[in-house]
N, CA and C atoms as an extended XYZ file, in Angstrom:
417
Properties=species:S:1:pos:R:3:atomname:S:1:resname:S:1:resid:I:1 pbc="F F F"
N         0.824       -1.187        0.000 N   UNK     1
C         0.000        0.000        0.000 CA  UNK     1
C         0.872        1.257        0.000 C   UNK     1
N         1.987        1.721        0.712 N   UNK     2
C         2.762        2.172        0.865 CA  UNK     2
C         3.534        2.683       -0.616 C   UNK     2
N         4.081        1.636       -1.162 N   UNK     3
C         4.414        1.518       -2.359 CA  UNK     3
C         3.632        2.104       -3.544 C   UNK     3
N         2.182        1.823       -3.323 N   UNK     4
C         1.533        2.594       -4.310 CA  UNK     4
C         0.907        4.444       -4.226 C   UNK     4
N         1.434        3.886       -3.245 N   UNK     5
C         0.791        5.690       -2.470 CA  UNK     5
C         2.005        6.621       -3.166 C   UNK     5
N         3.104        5.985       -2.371 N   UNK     6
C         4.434        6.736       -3.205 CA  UNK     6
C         4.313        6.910       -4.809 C   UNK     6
N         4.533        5.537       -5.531 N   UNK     7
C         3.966        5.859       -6.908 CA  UNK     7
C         2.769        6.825       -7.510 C   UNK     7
N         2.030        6.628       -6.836 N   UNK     8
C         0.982        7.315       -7.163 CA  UNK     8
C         1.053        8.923       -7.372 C   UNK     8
N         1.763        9.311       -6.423 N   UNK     9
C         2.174       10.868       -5.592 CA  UNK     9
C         3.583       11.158       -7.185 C   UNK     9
N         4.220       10.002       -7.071 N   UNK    10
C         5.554       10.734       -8.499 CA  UNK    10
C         4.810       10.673       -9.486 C   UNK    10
N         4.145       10.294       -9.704 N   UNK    11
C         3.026        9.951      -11.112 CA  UNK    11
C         2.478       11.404      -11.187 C   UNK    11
N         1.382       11.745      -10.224 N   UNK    12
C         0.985       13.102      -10.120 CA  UNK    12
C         2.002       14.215      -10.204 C   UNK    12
N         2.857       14.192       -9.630 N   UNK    13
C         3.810       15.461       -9.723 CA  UNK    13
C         4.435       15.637      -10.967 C   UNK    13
N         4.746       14.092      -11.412 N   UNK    14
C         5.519       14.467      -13.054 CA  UNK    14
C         4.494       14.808      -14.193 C   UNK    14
N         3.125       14.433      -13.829 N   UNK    15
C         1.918       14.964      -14.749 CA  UNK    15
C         1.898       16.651      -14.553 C   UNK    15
N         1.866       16.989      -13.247 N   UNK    16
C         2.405       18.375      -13.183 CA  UNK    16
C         3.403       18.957      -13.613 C   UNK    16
N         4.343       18.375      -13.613 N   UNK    17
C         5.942       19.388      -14.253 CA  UNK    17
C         5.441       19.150      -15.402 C   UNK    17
N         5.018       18.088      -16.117 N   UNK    18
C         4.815       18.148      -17.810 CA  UNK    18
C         3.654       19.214      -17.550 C   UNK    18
N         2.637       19.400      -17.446 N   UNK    19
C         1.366       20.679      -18.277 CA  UNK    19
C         1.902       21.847      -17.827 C   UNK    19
N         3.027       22.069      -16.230 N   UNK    20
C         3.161       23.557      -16.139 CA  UNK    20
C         4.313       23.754      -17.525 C   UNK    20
N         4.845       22.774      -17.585 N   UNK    21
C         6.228       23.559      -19.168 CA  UNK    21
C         5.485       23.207      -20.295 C   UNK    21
N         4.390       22.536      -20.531 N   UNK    22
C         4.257       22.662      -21.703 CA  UNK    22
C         3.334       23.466      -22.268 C   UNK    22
N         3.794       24.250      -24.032 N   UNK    23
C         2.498       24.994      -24.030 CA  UNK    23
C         1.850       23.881      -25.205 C   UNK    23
N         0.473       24.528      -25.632 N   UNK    24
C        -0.634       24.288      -26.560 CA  UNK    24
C        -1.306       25.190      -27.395 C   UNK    24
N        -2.024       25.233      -28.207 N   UNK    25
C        -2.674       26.458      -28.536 CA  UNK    25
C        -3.958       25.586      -29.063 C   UNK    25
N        -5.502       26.672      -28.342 N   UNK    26
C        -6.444       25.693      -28.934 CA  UNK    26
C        -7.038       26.932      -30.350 C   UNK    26
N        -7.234       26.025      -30.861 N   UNK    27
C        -8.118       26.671      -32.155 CA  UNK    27
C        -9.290       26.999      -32.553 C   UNK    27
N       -10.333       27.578      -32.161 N   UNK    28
C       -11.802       27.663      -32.561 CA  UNK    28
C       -12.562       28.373      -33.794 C   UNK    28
N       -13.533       28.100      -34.369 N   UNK    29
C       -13.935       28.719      -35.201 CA  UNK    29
C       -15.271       28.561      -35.028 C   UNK    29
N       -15.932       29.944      -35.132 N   UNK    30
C       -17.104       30.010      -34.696 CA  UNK    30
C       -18.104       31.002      -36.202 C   UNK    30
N       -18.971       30.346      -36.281 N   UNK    31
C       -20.008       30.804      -37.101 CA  UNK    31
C       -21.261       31.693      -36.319 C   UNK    31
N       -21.107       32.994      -36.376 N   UNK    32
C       -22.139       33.985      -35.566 CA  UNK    32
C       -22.061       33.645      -33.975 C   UNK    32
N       -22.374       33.095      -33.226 N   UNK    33
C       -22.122       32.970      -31.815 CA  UNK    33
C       -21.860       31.578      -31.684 C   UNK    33
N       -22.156       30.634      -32.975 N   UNK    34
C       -21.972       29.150      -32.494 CA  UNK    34
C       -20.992       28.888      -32.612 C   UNK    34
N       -19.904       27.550      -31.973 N   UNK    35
C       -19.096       27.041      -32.110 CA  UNK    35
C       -19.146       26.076      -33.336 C   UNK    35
N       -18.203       25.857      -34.759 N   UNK    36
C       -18.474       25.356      -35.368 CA  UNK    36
C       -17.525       23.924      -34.794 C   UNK    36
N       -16.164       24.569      -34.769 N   UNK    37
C       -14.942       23.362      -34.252 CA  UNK    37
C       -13.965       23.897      -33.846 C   UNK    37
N       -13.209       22.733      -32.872 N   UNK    38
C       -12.195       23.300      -32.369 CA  UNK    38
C       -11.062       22.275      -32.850 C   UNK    38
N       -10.061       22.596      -32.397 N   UNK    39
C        -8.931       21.480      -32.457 CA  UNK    39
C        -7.794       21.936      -31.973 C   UNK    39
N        -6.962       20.959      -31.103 N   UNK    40
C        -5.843       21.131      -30.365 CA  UNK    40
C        -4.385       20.930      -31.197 C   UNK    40
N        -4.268       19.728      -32.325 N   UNK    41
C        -3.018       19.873      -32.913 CA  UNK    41
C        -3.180       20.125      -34.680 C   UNK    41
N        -4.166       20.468      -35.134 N   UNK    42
C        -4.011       21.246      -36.571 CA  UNK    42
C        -5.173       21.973      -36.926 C   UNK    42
N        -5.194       22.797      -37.418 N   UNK    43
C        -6.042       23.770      -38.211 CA  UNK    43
C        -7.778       23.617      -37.736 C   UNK    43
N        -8.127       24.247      -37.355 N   UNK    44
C       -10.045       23.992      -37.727 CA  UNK    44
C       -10.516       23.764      -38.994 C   UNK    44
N       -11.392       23.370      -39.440 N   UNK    45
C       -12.331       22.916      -40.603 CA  UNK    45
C       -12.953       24.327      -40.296 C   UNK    45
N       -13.553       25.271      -40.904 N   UNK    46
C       -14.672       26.027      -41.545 CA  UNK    46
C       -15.726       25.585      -42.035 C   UNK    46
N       -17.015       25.993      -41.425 N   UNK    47
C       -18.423       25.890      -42.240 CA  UNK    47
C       -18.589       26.282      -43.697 C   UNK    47
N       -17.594       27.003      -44.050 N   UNK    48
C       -17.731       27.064      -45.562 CA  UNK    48
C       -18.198       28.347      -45.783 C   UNK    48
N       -18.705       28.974      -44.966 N   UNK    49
C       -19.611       30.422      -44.891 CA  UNK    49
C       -18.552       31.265      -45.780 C   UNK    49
N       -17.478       31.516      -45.281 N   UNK    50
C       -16.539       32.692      -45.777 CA  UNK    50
C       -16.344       32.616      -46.905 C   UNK    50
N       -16.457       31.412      -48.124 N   UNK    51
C       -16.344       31.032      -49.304 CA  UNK    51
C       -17.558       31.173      -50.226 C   UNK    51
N       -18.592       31.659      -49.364 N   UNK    52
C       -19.768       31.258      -50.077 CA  UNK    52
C       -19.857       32.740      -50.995 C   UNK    52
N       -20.206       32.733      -51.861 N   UNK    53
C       -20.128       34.235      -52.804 CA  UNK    53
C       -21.571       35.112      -52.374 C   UNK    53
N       -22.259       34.215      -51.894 N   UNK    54
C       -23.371       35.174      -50.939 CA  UNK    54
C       -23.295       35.850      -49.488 C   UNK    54
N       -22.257       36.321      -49.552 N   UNK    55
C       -21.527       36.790      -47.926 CA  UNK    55
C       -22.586       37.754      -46.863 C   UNK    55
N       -23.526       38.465      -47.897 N   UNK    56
C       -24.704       39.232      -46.813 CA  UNK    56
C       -25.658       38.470      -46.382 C   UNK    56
N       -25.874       37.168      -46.621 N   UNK    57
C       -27.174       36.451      -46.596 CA  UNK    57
C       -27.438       36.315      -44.766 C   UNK    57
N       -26.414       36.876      -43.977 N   UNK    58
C       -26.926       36.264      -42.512 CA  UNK    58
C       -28.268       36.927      -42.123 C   UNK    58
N       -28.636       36.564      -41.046 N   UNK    59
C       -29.897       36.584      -40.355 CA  UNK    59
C       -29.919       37.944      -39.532 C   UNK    59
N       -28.625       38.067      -38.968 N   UNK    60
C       -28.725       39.330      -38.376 CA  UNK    60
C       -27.974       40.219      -39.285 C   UNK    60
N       -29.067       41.548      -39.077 N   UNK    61
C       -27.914       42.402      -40.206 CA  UNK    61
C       -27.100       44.000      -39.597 C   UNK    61
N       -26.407       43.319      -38.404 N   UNK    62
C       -25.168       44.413      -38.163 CA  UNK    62
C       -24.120       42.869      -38.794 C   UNK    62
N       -24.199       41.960      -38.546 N   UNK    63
C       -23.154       40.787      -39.666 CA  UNK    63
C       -23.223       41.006      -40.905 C   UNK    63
N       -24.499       41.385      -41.566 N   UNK    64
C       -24.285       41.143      -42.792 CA  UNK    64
C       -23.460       41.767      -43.454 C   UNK    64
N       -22.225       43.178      -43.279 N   UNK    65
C       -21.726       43.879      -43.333 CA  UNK    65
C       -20.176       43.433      -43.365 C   UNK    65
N       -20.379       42.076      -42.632 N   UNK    66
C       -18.767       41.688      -42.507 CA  UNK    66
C       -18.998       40.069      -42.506 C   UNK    66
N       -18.185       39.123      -42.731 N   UNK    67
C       -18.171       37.930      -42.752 CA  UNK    67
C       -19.006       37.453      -40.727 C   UNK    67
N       -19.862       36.403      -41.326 N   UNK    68
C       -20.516       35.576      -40.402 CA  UNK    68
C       -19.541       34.945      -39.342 C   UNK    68
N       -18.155       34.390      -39.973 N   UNK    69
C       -17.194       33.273      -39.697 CA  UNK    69
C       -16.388       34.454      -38.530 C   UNK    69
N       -15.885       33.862      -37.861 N   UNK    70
C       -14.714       34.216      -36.670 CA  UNK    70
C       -13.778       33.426      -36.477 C   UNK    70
N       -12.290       33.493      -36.540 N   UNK    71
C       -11.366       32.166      -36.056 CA  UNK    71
C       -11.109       33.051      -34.685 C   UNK    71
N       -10.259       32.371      -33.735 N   UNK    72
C       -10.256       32.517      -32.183 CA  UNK    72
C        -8.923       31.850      -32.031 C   UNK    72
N        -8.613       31.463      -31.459 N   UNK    73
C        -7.120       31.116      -31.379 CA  UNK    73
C        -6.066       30.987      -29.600 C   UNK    73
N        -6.666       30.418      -28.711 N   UNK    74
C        -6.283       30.492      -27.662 CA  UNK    74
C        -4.665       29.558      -27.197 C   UNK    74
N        -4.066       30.795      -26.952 N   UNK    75
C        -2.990       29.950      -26.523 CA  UNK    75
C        -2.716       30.436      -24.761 C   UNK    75
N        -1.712       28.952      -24.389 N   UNK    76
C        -1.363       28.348      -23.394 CA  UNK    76
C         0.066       28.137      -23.008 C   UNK    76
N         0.420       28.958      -22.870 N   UNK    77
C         2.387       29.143      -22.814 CA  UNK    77
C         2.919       29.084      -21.578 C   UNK    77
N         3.779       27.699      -21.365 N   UNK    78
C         4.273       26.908      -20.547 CA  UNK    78
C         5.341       27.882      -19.959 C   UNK    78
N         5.831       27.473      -19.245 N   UNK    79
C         6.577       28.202      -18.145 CA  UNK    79
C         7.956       28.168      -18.777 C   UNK    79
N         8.634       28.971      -18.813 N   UNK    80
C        10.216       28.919      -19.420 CA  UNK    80
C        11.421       29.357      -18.447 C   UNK    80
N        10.563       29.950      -17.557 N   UNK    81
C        11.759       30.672      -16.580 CA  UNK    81
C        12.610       29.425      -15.488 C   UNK    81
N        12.497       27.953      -16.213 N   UNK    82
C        13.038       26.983      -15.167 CA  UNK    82
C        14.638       27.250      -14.533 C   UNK    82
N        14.981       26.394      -13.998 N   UNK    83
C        16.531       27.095      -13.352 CA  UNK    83
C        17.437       26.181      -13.946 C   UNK    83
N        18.715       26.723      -13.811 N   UNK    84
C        19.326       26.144      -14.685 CA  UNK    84
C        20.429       25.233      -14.473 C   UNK    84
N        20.744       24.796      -15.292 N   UNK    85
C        21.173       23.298      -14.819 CA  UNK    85
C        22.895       23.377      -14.212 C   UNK    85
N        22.654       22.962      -12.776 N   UNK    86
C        24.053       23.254      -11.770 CA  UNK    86
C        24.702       22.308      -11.700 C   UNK    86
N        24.907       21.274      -12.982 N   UNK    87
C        26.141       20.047      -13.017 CA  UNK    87
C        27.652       20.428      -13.117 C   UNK    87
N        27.721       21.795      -13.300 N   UNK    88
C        28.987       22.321      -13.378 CA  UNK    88
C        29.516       22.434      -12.243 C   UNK    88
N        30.667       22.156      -11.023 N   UNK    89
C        30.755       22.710      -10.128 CA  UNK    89
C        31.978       22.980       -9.906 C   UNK    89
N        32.419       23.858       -8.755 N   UNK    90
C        33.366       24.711       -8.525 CA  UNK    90
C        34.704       23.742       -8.026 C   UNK    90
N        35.669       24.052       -7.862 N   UNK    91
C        36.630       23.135       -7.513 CA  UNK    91
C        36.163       23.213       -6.101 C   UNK    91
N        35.876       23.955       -5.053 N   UNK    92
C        35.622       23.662       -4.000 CA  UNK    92
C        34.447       22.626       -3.181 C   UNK    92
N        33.622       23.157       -4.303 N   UNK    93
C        32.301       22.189       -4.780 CA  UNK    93
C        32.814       20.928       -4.665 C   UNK    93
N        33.687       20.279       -5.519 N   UNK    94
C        34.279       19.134       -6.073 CA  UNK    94
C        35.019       18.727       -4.920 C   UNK    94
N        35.718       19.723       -4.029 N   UNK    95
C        36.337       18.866       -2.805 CA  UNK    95
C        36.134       18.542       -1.945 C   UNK    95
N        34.720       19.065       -1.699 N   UNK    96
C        33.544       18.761       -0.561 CA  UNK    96
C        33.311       17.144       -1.142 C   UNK    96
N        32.761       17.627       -2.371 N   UNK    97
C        32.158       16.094       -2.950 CA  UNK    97
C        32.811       14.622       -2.567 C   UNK    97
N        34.486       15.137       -2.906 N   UNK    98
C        35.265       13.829       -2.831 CA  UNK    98
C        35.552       13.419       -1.731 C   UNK    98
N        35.838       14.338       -0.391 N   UNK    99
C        35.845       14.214        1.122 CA  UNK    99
C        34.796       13.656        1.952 C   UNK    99
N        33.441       14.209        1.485 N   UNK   100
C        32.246       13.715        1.290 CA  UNK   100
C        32.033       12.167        1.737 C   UNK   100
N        32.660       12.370        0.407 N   UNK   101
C        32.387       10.066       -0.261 CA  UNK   101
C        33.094        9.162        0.387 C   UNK   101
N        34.246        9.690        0.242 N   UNK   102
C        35.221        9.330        0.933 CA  UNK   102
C        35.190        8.836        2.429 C   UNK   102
N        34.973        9.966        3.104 N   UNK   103
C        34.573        9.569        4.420 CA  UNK   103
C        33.265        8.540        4.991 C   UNK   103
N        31.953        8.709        4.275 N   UNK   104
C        31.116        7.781        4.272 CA  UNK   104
C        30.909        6.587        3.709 C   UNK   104
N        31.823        6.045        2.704 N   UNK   105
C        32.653        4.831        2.134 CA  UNK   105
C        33.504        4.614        3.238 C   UNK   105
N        34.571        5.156        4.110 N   UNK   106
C        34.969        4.780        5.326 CA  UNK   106
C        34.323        4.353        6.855 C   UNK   106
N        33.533        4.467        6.636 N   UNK   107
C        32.053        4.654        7.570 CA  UNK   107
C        31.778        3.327        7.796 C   UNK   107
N        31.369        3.204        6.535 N   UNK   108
C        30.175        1.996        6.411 CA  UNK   108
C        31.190        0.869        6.247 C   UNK   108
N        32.915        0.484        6.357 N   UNK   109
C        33.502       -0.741        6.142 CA  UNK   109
C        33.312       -1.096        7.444 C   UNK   109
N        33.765       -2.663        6.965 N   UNK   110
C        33.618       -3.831        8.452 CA  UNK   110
C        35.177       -3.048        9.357 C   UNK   110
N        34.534       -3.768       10.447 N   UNK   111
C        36.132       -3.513       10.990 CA  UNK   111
C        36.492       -4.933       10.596 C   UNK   111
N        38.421       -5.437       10.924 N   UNK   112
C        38.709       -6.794       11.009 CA  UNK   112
C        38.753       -6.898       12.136 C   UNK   112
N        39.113       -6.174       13.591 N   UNK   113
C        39.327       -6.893       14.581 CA  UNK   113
C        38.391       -7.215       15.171 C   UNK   113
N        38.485       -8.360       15.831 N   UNK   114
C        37.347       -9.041       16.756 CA  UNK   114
C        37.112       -8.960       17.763 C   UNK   114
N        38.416       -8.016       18.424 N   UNK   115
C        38.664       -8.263       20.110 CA  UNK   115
C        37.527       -7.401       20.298 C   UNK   115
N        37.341       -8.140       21.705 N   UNK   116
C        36.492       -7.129       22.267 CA  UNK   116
C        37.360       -6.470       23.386 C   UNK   116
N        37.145       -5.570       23.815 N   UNK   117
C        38.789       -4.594       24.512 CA  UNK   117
C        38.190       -5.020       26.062 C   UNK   117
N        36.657       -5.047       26.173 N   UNK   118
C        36.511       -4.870       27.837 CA  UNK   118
C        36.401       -6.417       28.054 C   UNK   118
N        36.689       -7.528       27.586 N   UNK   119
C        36.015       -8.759       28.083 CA  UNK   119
C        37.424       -9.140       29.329 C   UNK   119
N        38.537       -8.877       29.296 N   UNK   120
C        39.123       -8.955       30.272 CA  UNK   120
C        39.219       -7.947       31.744 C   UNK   120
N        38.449       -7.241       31.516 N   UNK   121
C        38.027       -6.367       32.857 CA  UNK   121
C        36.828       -6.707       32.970 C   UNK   121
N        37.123       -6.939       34.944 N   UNK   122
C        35.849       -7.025       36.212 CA  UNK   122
C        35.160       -5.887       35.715 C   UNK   122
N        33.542       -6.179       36.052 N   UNK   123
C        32.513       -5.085       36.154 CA  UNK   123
C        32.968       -4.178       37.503 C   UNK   123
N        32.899       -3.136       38.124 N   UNK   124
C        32.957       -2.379       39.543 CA  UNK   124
C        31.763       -3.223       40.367 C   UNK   124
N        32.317       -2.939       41.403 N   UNK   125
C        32.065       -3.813       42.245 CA  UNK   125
C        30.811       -2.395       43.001 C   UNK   125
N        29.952       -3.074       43.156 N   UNK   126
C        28.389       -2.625       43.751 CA  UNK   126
C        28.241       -2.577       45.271 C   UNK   126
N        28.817       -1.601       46.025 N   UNK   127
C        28.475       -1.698       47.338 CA  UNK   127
C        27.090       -1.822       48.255 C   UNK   127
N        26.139       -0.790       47.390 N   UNK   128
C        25.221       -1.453       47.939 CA  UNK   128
C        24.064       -1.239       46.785 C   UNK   128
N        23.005       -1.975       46.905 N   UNK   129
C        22.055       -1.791       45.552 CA  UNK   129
C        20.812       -0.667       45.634 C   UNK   129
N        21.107        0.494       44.884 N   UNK   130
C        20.133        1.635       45.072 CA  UNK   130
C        18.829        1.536       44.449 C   UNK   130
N        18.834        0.500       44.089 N   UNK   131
C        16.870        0.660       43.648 CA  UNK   131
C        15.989        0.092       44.877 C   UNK   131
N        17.103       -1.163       45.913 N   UNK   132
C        16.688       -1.301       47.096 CA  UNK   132
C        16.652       -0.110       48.073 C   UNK   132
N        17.354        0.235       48.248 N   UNK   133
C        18.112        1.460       49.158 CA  UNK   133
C        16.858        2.365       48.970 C   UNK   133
N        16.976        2.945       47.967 N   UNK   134
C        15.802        3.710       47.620 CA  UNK   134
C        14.453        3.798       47.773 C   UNK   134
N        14.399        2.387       47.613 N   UNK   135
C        13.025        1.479       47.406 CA  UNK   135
C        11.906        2.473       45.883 C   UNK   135
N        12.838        2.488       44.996 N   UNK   136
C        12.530        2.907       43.617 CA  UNK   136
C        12.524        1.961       42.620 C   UNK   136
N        11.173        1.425       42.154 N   UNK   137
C        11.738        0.317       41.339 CA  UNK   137
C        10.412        0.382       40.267 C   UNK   137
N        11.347        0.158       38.770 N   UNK   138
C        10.323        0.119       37.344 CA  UNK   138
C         9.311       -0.870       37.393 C   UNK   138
N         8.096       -0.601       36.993 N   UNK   139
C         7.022       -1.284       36.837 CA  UNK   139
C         5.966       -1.573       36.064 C   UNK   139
């Protein structure tokens, strides 16, 4: 469950970084107030109106004066201001890096020795026992 929750969550976020950078542009074409078509990756189709050699024939006549047809054209422009890419780094940069590694590759080896240093020393010797003494005791 765990596993898919995580997936789920990088799934969503990389659906986000893709629509905030990317753009689109939608296309509409509209005949008097109606929508004739739209389309997201080529050109609209036209009703044909603007071709027709009878161009005054509309219904309302403050149009009839100018073509019926309208194109529209909405665009959607992705984000560009991203930051920029810091694979270059400074020699000091670089000596952090290698000291870095270095040391936590030293970290994580086995030791070889086995001794254990305290197994030949007595525990101290307990004069008297303070959880009795006290009469303090976990429960």
């Amino acid at each position: 469950m765990k596993q898919f929750f995580y997936k789920s969550i990088a799934f969503f976020l990389a659906t986000v970084v893709l629509m905030t950078t990317m753009s689109f542009t939608i296309d509409m074409h509209y005949c008097g107030d109606t929508m004739v078509d739209f389309s997201f990756f080529q050109d609209v189709e036209t009703c044909g109106m603007e071709k027709n050699p009878e161009v005054g024939t509309c219904q309302i006549p403050e149009m009839s004066r100018k073509s019926c047809c309208s194109d529209e054209q909405l665009v959607m422009e992705g984000q560009d201001d991203l930051k920029d890419n810091h694979s270059i780094l400074t020699f000091e940069q670089q000596v952090f890096v290698a000291s870095f590694t270095y040391s936590y590759i030293n970290r994580l080896e086995e030791t070889t020795s086995k001794e254990v240093v305290f197994f030949d020393h007595v525990p101290p010797f307990v004069k008297r026992d303070v959880q009795v003494w006290h009469q303090s005791f976990l429960i």
